[in-house]
BALUMKOL-429815 format. One record per residue (C-alpha): x, y, z; residue in one letter. Coordinates in steps of 0.5 Angstrom, whole numbers, padded with zeros to 4 digits, always signed. Layout:
! BALUMKOL-429815
XYZA ...
***
This chain:
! BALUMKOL-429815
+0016+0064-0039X +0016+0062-0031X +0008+0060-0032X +0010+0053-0030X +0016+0047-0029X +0017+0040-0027X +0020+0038-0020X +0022+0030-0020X +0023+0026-0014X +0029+0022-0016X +0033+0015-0013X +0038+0012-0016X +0040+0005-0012X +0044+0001-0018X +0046+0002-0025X +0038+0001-0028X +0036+0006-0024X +0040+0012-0025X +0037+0011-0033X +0031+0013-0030X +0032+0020-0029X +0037+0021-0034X +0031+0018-0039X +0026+0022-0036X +0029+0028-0037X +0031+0027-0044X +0024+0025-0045X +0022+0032-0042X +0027+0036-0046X +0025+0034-0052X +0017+0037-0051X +0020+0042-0046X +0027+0045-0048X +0026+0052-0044X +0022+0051-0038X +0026+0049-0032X +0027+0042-0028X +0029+0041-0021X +0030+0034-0018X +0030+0034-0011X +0035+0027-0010X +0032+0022-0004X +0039+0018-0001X +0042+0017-0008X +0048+0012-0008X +0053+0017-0011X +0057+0010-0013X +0052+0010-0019X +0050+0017-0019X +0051+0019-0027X +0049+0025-0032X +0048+0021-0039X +0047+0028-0042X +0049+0036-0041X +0043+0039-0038X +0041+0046-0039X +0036+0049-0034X +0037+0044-0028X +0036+0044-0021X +0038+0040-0016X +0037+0039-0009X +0040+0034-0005X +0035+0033+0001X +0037+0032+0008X +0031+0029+0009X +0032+0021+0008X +0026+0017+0005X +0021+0022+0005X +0020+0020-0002X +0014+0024-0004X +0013+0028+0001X +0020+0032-0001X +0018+0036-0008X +0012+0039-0005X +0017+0041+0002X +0021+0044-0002X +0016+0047-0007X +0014+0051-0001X +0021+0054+0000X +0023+0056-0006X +0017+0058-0012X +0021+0057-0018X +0016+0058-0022X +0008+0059-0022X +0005+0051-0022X +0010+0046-0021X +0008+0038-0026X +0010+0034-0020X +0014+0027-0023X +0017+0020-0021X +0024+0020-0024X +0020+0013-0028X +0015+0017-0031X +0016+0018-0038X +0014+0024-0043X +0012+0021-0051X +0008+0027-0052X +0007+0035-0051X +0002+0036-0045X +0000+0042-0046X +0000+0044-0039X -0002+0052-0041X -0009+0050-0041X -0009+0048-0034X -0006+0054-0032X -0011+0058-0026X -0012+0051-0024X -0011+0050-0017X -0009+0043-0017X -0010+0037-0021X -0008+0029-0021X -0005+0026-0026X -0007+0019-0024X -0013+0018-0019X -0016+0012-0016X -0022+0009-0012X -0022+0010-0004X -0019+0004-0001X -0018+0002+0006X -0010+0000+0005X -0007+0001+0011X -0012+0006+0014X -0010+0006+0021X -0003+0008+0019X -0006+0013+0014X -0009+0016+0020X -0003+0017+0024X +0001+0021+0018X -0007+0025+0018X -0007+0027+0025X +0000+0031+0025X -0004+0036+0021X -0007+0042+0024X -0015+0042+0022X -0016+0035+0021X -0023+0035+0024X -0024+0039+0017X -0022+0032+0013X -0024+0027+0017X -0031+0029+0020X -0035+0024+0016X -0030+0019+0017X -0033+0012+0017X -0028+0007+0017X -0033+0002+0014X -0034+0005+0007X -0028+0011+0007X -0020+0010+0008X -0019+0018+0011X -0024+0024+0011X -0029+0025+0007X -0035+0020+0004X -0032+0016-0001X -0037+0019-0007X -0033+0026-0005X -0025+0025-0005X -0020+0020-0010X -0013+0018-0009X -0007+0021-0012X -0003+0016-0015X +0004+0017-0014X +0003+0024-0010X +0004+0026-0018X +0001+0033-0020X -0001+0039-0023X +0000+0045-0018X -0001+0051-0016X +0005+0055-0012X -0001+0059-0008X -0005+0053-0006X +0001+0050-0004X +0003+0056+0000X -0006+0055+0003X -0005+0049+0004X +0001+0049+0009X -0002+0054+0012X -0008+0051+0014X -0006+0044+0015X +0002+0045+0016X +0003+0040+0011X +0010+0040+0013X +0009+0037+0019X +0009+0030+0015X +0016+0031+0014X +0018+0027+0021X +0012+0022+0021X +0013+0019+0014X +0020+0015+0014X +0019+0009+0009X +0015+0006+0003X +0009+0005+0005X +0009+0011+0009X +0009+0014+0003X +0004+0009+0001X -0001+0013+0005X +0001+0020+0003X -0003+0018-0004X -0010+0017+0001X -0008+0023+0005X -0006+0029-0002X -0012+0026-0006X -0016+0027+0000X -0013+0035+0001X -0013+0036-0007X -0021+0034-0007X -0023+0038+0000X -0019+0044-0001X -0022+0045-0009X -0027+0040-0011X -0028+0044-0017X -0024+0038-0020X -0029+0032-0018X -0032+0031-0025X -0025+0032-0028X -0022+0027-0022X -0014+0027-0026X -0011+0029-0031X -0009+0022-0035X -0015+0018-0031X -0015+0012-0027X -0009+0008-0026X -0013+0003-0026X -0014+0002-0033X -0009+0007-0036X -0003+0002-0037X -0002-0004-0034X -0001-0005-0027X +0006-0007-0025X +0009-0005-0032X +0017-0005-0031X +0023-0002-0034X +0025-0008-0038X +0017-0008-0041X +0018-0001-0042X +0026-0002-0046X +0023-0008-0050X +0017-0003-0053X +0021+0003-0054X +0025-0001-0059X +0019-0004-0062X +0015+0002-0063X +0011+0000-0058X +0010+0005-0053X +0003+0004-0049X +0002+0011-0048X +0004+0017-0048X +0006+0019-0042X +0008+0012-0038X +0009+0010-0032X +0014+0004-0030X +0014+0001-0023X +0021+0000-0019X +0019-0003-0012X +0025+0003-0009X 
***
């Protein structure tokens, strides 16, 4: 079945971060032995670049576009429809349970994490915003007092990590109303893509709010997990048995 498969943004800058995207996989593989995966890899250091595991039904893009970070699985998930929705992931989060991601099918798009509105670097937020077309349709009742971009802070929620369910035809309207891409020579570092988080959530709850009850698939990140939680902690736990969630989410800094 082509109904869905995972697209994973990955960097690898030492021997630690090149566990992360072969333990994401290997997690994956264990609920998802059949459905495809596609890493789109930022500048990797090829030095520490290794495949732990032989991997079936793996694409691998290496992106010319340096830094884009977040921005990369949804740039090349418009190029190429591997499948019908694509479960959009870091390489540093990690599967302990099967999702049932059939249920979500016919959705047009889903967070996996969400977060309150913030006013964290607006006025770099608004910058990457206004490379879009159609931006008066996101920000017509901005008010910089009480919202970050957009829409009234009762009305959009962040997307935390730009990590989704999402449809590949609402990718494809999404483009074709805002020219998403246009963000891909706007956003060039960290805390660019820092913004991409106020800036897809705020897409996301405009283009179908059919989803502001809901708001995210796994809930605030807020309070799902502890905030920072690292990959030592996460080691540490998983020898324990003490993994705090069934999908979790380790912090690198990269």
């Amino acid at each position: 079945m082509n109904d869905f498969g995972f697209i994973i943004t990955r960097h690898v800058n030492s021997e630690k971060t090149n566990k992360y995207w072969n333990h994401c996989i290997k997690c994956l593989r264990t609920f998802y032995p059949l459905k495809q995966i596609v890493i789109i890899d930022d500048n990797s250091n090829p030095l520490f670049l290794k495949e732990e595991f032989d991997y079936n039904n793996l694409t691998i893009i290496n992106s010319e576009f340096k830094g884009r970070g977040e921005l990369l699985p949804y740039y090349y998930y418009l190029k190429n429809k591997w499948f019908e929705n694509a479960v959009i992931l870091h390489d540093s989060t990690f599967f302990h349970r099967r999702v049932n991601f059939e249920q979500l099918i016919g959705t047009k798009v889903l967070p996996l994490w969400f977060f309150h509105p913030d006013k964290e670097n607006i006025h770099n937020t608004l910058r990457i915003m206004y490379s879009l077309k159609n931006t008066f349709q996101l920000n017509s009742n901005i008010s910089l007092d009480i919202t970050a971009i957009g829409l009234s802070h009762l009305k959009w929620y962040g997307c935390f990590g730009v990590q989704s369910f999402i449809n590949h035809n609402f990718l494809l309207y999404l483009e074709q109303k805002y020219n998403i891409t246009n963000m891909i020579s706007q956003v060039v570092c960290r805390t660019d893509r820092c913004c991409l988080e106020r800036i897809f959530g705020c897409l996301f709850f405009t283009e179908n709010p059919s989803i502001h009850n809901k708001k995210s698939l796994l809930g605030d990140i807020m309070k799902y997990q502890k905030w920072g939680y690292t990959f030592e902690e996460y080691e540490k736990d998983l020898k324990t048995n003490k993994v705090p969630k069934y999908i979790v989410k380790v912090w690198t800094g990269r």
